[in-house]
C-alpha positions in Angstrom: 1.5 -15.4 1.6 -1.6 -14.0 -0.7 0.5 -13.3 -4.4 -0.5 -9.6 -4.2 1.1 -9.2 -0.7 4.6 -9.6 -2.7 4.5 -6.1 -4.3 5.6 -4.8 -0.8 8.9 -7.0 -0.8 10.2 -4.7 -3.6 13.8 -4.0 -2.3 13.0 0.0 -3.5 9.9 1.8 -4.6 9.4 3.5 -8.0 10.6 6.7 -6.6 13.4 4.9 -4.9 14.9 3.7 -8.1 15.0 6.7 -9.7 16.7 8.5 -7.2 19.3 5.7 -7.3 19.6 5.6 -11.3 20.1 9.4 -10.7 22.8 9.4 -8.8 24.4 6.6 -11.2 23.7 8.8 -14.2 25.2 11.8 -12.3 28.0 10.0 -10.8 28.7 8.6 -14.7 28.5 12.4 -16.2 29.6 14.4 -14.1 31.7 12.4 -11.3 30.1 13.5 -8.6 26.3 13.4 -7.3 25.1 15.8 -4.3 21.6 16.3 -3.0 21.3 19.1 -5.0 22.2 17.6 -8.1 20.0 14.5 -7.4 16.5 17.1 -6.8 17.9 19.6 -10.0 17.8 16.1 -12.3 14.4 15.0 -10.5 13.3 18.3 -10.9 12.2 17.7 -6.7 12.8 19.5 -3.8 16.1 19.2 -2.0 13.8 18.1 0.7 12.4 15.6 -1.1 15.5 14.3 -2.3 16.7 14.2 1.0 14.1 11.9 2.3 14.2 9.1 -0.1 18.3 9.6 0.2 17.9 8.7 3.6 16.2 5.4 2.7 18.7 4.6 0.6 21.0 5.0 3.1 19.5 3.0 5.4 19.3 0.5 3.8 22.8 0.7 2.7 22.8 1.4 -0.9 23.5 4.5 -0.8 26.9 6.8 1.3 27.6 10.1 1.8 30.8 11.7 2.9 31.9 14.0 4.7 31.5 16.4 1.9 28.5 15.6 1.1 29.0 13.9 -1.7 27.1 11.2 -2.5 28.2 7.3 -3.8 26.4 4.1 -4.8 27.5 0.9 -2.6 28.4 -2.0 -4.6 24.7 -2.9 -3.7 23.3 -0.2 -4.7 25.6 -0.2 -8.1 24.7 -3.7 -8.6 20.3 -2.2 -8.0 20.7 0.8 -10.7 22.4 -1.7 -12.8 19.7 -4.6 -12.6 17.0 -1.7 -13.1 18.2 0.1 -16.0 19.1 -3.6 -17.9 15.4 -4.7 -17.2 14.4 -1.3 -18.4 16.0 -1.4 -21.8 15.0 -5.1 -22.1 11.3 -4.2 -21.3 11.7 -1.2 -23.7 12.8 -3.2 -26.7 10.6 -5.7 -25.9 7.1 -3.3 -26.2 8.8 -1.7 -29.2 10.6 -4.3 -31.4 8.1 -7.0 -30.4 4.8 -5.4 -29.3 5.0 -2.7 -31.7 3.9 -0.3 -28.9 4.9 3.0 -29.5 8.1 4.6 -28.2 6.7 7.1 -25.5 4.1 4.6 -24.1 7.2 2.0 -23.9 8.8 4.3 -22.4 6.3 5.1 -19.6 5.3 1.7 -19.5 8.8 0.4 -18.5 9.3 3.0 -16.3 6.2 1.6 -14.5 7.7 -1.9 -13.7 11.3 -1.9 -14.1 12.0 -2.2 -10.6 9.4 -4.6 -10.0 10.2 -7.5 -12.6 12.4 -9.9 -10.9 16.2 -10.8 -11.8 14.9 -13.8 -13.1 11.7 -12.3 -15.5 14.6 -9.9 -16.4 16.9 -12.6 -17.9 14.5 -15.0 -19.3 12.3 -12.0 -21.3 16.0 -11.3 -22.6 16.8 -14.6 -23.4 13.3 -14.7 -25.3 14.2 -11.5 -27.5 17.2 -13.0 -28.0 15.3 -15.7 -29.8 12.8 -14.0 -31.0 15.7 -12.2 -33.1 18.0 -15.0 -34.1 18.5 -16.1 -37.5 15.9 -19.1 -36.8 13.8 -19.0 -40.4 11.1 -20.5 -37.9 10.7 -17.5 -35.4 11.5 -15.5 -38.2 8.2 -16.7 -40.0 6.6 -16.7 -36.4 7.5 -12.8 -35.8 5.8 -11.9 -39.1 2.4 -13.5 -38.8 2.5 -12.3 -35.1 2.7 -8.8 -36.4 0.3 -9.5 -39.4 -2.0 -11.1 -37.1 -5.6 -9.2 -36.3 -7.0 -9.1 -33.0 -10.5 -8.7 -33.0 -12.5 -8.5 -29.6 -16.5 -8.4 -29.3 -16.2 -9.2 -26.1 -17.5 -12.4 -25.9 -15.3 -14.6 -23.7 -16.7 -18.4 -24.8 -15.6 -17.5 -28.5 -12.0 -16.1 -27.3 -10.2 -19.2 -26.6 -8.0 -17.4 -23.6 -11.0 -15.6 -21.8 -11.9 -18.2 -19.9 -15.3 -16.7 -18.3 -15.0 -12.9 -18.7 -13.4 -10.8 -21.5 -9.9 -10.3 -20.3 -9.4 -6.4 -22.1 -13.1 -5.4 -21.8 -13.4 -2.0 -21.8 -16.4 -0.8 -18.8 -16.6 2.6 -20.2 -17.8 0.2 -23.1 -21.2 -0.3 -21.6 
């Protein structure tokens, strides 16, 4: 199978997720999670909210009783959970490491949170983790990364990791 062909085994989409975290958040606040409550926090239709619920329920992370009421499977507990994690590590990752600011981490995480596998998840974690020990060595390593300058003309041959084309060339450049 072609690499890019793997985005479509996601277990959820991006939409998916959040209406999964929702009903954990709401579930965790409140005690109880509804349709209505899930479109109110998406700020969606109940319509809408009651499409992607369906999907959710199909695929069995997601029940509703009698009442209407709506629950996370242990599945779909174990999902939220596994997202959110890989969201905060991504988020402190672009911030505490990259420097990038908080909204754009923000957004950015949100983007690929659900996408990142268990494994990616663990090992970036496990790499902050070091990154933020007591090691003098990573410590010393941290700084110069952050003093370090960047400077791009472009020119992949005098880059070192462009191999034939500037990697972040910008085409509304030319």
């Amino acid at each position: 199978m072609e690499v890019w062909k793997t985005f479509e085994h996601n277990v959820i989409t991006h939409s998916a997720a959040h209406h999964l975290m929702t009903i954990a958040n709401l579930l965790q606040t409140k005690g109880y999670a509804r349709v209505t409550d899930v479109a109110k926090s998406l700020e969606i239709t109940r319509g809408s909210a009651s499409i992607s619920l369906k999907a959710l329920k199909e695929k069995g992370l997601v029940v509703e009783d009698e009442n209407k009421f709506l629950r996370l499977t242990k599945e779909g507990d174990l999902l939220s959970h596994s997202i959110k994690s890989k969201r905060k590590i991504l988020i402190k990752f672009m911030q505490d490491v990259l420097h990038v600011d908080d909204e754009q981490a923000e957004i950015d995480a949100c983007k690929i949170e659900h996408l990142i596998s268990t494994e990616t998840g663990a090992k970036l974690l496990s790499f902050l983790k070091f990154l933020f020990s007591n090691d003098l060595t990573v410590k010393a390593f941290l700084s110069a990364f952050w003093d370090y300058k960047s400077i791009c003309l472009g020119m992949a041959e005098e880059c070192g990791i462009c191999d034939t084309e500037c990697l972040m060339h910008d085409p509304k450049s030319l």
